[in-house]
N, C-alpha and C positions, 0 to 999 in steps of 0.2 A: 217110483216109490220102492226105496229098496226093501227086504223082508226081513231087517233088522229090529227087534224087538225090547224093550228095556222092561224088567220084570216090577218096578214101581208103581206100573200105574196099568188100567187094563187096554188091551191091543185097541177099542175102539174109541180108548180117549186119544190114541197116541196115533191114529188113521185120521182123528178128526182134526188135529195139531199140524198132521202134514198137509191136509186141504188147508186149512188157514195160512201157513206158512207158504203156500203156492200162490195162495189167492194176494199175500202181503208182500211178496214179492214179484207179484206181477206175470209167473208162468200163466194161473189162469184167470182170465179176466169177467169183470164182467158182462155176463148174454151168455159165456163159453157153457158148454155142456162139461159135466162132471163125468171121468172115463163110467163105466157102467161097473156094475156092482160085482157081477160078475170076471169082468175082466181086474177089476183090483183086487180081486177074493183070488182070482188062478196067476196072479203076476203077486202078492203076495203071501202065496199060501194060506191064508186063515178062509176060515168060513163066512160063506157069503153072507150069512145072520150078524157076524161081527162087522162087517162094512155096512151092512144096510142101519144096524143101529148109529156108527159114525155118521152116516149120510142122516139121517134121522135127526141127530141133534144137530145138525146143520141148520135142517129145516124149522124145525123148532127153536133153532134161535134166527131167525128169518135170511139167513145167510145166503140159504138156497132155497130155490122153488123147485114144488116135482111140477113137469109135463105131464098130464095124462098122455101115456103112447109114445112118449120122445126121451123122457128122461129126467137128469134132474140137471139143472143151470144156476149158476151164481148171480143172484139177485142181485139188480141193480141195488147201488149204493153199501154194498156188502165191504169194499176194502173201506169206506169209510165209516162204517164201525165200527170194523174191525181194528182198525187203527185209532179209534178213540180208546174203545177196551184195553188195545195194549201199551199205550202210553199212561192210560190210567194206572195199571196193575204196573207196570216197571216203575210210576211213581212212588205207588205204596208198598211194594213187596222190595225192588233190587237198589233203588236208587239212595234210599238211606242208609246202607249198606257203603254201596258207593260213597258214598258224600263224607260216611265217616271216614273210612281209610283214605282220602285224599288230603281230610285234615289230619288226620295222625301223622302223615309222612310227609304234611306242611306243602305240599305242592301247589303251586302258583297256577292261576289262570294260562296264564303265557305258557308254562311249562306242558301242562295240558293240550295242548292246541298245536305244540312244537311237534312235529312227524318225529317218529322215531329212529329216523334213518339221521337226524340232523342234528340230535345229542349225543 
């Protein structure tokens, strides 16, 4: 995780966005253990209070389980959640978006689908 920061939103939505994004692409899976709080708090500079609350709303949206003694781990069925959520949210939030400027600039299915190297 790199210790780049964007000032929009706060540090431990944007720690909880990078677990999600590891866990949707398949770096960590699930059973894996989640690096500890500690080690992401000193590999990203923030305080360990800001990861442990990311790690937190993990757990509270059932993504992750703590271990008593061992740590916290990605709950089984956790990417398939997570990937209802985020095909949900890209429906409602970016994809009419999308949809519009495809018909504005009249572009064709085919055209769409064409690799960009081959137009």
């Amino acid at each position: 995780m790199e210790p780049e920061w964007n000032d929009n939103q706060p540090i431990y939505r944007q720690l909880r966005a990078r677990v999600v994004d590891m866990i949707l692409d398949g770096l960590i899976k699930e059973g894996d253990a989640l690096p500890s709080v500690r080690a992401v708090a000193a590999e990203t500079r923030v305080n360990p209070l800001t990861v442990l609350k990311a790690y937190q709303q993990l757990v509270d949206e059932q993504l992750v389980e703590k271990r008593r003694g061992l740590g916290m781990f990605v709950s089984d069925g956790a990417r398939a959640l997570l990937l209802q959520a985020e095909r949900q949210k890209f429906l409602q939030e970016q994809w009419p978006a999308i949809r519009a400027t495809i018909q504005r600039l009249g572009l064709t299915p085919a055209e769409l689908l064409t690799p960009a190297k081959e137009r």
